[in-house]
N, C-alpha and C positions, 0 to 999 in steps of 0.2 A: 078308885077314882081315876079318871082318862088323864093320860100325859097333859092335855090340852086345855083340861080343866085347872089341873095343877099349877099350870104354867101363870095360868090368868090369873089364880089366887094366888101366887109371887108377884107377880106383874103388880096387881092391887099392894100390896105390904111394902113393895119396892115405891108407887108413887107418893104412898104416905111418907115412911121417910127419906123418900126426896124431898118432899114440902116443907117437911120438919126441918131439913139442912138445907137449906134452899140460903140461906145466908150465911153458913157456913161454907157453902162450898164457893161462892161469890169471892168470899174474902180470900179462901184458899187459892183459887186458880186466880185472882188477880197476885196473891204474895209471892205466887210462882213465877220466877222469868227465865228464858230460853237464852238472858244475855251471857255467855260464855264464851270461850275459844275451845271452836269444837278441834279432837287430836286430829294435827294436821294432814293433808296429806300432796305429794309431788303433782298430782296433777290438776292444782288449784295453781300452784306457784306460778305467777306472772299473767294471769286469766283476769279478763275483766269479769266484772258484776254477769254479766250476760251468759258467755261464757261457761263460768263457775256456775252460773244455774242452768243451763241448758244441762251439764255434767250430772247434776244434783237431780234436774226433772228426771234423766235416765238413771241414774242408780236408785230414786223411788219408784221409777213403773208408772209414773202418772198418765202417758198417753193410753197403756192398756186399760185399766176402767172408766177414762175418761172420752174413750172415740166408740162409737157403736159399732160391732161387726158388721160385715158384709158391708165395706166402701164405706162409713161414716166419716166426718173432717177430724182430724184429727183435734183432739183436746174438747170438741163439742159436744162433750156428751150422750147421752143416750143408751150407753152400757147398764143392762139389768142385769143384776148382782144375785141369784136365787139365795135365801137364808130360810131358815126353820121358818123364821117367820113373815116369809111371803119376800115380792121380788123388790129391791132396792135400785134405784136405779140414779147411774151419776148423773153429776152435773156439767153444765158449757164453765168451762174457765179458760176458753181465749178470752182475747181483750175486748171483744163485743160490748159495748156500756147498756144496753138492755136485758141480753138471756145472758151475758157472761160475766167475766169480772174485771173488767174494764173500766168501771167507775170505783171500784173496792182503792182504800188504802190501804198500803203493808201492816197496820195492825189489824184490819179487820181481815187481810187475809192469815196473818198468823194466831188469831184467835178462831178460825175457820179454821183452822190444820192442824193447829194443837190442842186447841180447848173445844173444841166439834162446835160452833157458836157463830152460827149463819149471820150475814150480816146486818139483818134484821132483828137478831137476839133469838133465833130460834134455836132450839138442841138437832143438832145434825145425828144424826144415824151412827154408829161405828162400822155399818160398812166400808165406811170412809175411814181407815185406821189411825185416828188423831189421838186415840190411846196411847200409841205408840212413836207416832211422831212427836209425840209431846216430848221428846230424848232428842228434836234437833234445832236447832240454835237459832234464834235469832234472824243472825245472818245468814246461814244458810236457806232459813226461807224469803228473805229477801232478796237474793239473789235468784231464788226459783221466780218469784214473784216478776220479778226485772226480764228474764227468759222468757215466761209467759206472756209478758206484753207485748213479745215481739214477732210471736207468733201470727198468722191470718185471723183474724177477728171472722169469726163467723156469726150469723146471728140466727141462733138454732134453740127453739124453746120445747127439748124433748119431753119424751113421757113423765110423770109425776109420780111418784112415789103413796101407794095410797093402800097400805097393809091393813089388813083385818084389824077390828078389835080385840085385845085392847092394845094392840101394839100401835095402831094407828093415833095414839095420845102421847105427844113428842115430850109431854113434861115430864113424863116415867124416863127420860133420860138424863133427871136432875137425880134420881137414887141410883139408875146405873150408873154415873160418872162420880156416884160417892162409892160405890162398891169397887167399881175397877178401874178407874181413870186416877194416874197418877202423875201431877203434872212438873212432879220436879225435875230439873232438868240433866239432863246427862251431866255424871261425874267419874272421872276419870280414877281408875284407882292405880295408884302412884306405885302399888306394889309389883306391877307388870309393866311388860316393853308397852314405848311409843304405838310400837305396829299393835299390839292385842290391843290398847286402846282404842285405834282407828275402825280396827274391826270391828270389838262391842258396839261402837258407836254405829258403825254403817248396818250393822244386825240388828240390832235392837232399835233402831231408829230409822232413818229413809227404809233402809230396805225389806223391813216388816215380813221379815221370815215368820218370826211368830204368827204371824196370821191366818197361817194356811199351814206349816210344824208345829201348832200346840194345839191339843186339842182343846174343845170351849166346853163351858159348865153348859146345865138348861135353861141361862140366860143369855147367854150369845158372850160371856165375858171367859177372857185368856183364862186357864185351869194352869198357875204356874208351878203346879207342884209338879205336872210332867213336861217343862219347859222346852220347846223345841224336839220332844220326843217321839212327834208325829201328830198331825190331826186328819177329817176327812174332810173333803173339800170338793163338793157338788160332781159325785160320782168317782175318786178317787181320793187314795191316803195318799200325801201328803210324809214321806219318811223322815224317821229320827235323822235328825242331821248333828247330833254332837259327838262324842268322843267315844261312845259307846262303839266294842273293835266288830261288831257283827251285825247290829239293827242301823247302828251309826256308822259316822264317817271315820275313826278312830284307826281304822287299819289301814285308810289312805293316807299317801305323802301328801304336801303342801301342795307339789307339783301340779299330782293328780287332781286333787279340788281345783287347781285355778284351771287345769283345763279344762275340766267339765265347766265351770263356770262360763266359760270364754268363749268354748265349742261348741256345749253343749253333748261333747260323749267323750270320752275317755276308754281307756280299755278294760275298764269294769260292768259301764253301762252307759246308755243314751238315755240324754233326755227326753220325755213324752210328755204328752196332754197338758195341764197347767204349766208345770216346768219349763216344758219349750218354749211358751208362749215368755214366760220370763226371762229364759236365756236370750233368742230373739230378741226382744223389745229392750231389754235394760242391763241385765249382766254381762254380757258378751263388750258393751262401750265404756267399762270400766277399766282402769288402767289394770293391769298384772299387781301393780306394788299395794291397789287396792285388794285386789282379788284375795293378795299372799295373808294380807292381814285379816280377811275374813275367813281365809282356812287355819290360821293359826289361832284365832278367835273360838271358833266351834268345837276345831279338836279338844282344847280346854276345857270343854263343860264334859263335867261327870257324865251326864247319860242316863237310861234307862238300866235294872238290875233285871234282866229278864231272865230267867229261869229252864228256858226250855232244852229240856233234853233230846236227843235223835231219835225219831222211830225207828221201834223196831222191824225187821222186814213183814208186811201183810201184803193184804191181795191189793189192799190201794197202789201201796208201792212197786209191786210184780205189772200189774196194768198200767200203773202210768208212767213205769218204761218202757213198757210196749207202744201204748200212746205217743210218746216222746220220740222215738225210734221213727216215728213212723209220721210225723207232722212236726218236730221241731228241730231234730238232729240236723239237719240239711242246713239250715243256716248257724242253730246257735250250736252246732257241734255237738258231740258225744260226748266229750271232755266239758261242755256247760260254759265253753272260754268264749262263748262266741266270737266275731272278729272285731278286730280293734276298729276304735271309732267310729263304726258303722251299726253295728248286730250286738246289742250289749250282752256282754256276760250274764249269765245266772249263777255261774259257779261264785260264792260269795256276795250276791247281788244283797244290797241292806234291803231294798225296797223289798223284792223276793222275801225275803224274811222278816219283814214287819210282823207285827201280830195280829193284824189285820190282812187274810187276801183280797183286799177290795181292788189292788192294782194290777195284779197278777190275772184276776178273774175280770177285771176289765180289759185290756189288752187284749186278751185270748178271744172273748169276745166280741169287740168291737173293733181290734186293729189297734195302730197306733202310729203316729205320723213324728220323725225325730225332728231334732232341732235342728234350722238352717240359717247359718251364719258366717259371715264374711269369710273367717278363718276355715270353715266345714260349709263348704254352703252345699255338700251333696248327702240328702237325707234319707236314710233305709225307711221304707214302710214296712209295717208292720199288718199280715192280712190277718184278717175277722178269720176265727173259727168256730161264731157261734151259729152259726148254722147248720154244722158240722157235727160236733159232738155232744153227747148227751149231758145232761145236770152228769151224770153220775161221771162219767167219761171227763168231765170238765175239775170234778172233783179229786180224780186220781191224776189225772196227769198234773194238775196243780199240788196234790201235797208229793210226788216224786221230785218235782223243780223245786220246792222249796225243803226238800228234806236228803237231795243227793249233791253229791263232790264236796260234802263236808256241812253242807246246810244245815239247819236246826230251826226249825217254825211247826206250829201248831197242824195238824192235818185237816185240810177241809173237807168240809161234808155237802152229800148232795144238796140237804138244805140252804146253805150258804149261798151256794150256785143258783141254786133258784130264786132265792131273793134277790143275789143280785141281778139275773137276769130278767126279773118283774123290773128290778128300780131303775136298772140304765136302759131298758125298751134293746137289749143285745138279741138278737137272734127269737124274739118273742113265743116267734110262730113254731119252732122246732117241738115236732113230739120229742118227748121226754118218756121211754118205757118204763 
């Protein structure tokens, strides 16, 4: 039976019991409320409403899904979302009282953001991550809500949203929001510092790490049994970011996490592709005292138990230090240390060593552009070598970088390479011997 047919036959068993709980979950997300005191933090104190949301719109991201690339207004929408299941595309939520939400009250926009529950009573999408937001408070989205008004009102009625069958039937997200929508609200566990509180909260809530760090079932819902332990995310992974000291962030200081946060590269690695556009847009305008509590946050989670052991020397490894010698030595050094804040390291790179080469074998490929930000605003490129070298050639010099200066990841094969070089359109046209 085809993925696709499968999918539809969940899809169907999912809208049944949706229907079937369809009053059950009514009662549920109305019994749920966002009314709490989220753990504080320094750079709300003394902030108006406005203020504290404009703060809050940046540490969710909202401008990035919300303005269409290449020059669109900001917050009006138009940004297409790719998912398994066809392209999702945002909405205008300036204050426009026609295409945006400009006529909306603060409960129908907090019923839109935490309960996915269009103002109309329709089931919103979870490309719009109200699974996850459903962990923030009240006031904190009335405060976004107050910033958003005060935004340029544009009046912008983008593309629509209009997915194949049977995904195109919005009431099948009355049984997804009984299977993974959980709308109680953040609670604090008393057993840990103020600051890991703040953290959890900014992680698992605005700032929807999970969204793009956990990988998803073949329903499109969080898989939390490897929480935050990497997902893939429209042509790249997406790395473990918890405590784990080699796939995750575990071996980094607090330090180090807030700089990459803020900078965008550190002296272990730069940010690229998704990441950067995060760093840029949203983490980079968060205080430090925010930042420290989302590294002391992540460090805390267990992590992945990955297994893998070091290759032994082969001819992969003999050629793809030749390869390496010979196309990446120059910058990222022989020693794998690349330079600080500019050329990331490989030597101990977690992404490098994910168990996935999707990032590795994309970069090399396509290039990669770092992050630019106030604090770093001069950003190393990263040139395409898929032009260049062969599937095979792509495959050894990628399992040497992830298996030399102490490394340990999985070795890739030429097949890999080829797939991924059909799926991101990298260097298409190169004979392959």
């Amino acid at each position: 039976m085809s993925v696709k047919k499968t999918l539809a036959i969940i899809a169907g068993v999912v809208v049944i019991g949706g229907l079937g709980f369809v009053g059950f979950k009514t009662w549920h997300n109305a019994s749920q409320s966002g009314e709490f005191q989220a753990p504080p933090s320094a750079a709300m104190t003394g902030k108006t409403a406005i203020e504290r949301g404009k703060y809050l719109a940046l540490a969710g991201d909202c401008v990035a899904c919300h303005t269409a690339p290449g020059g669109g207004k900001p917050f009006a929408g138009g940004y297409g979302l790719n998912t398994p299941f066809g392209t999702i595309y945002a909405t205008n939520i300036t204050p426009d009282k026609q295409t945006g939400i400009g006529g909306w009250t603060d409960q129908q926009f907090i019923n839109a953001v935490r309960n996915g529950k269009g103002i109309n009573g329709e089931n919103l999408y979870p490309a719009m991550p109200y699974n996850v937001y459903a962990k923030v408070s009240d006031q904190d989205l009335k405060d976004i809500k107050a910033y958003l008004n005060t935004v340029p009102a544009v009046h912008y009625d983008g593309p629509k949203t209009d997915l194949p069958f049977p995904y195109n039937i919005r009431l099948m997200m009355f049984g997804w929001n009984l299977l993974f929508l959980d709308t109680a609200p953040f609670k604090a566990d008393p057993s840990q510092s103020a600051e890991w509180n703040r953290g959890a909260y900014l992680v698992e809530g605005l700032g929807h790490c999970t969204s793009c760090h956990t990988a998803k079932n073949p329903l499109g819902g969080d898989n939390f049994g490897v929480h935050l332990q990497g997902g893939e995310l429209q042509g790249w992974f997406a790395p473990e970011i918890t405590g784990n000291r080699r796939q995750g962030i575990g071996d980094w200081r607090n330090d180090e996490v807030v700089q990459y946060l803020k900078t965008g590269a550190n002296s272990r690695t730069v940010a690229a592709g998704p990441m950067a556009e995060a760093v840029t847009n949203s983490l980079q305008h968060l205080s430090d005292a925010d930042l420290h509590a989302i590294a002391v946050y992540l460090k805390s989670l267990p992590g992945s138990n990955d297994g893998s052991a070091p290759l032994a020397a082969t001819s992969a490894m003999a050629n793809g230090k030749a390869l390496y010698a010979d196309n990446c030595a120059a910058c990222h050094q022989n020693s794998g240390e690349g330079v600080r804040n500019m050329v990331p390291a490989l030597k101990g790179n977690n992404g490098v060593q994910a168990t996935q080469p999707t990032n590795i074998l994309h970069v090399l490929m396509n290039g990669a552009q770092g992050a630019a930000t106030a604090s770093n605003p001069t950003s190393a490129d990263m040139p395409e070598f898929g032009w260049k070298l062969t599937d095979q050639q792509m495959a050894d010099v990628s399992t040497y970088i992830r298996n030399a200066w102490g490394n340990q990841a999985p070795a890739v094969s030429k097949q890999e390479v080829a797939k991924a070089r059909h799926g991101q359109g990298g260097a298409a046209a190169l004979h392959n011997p």
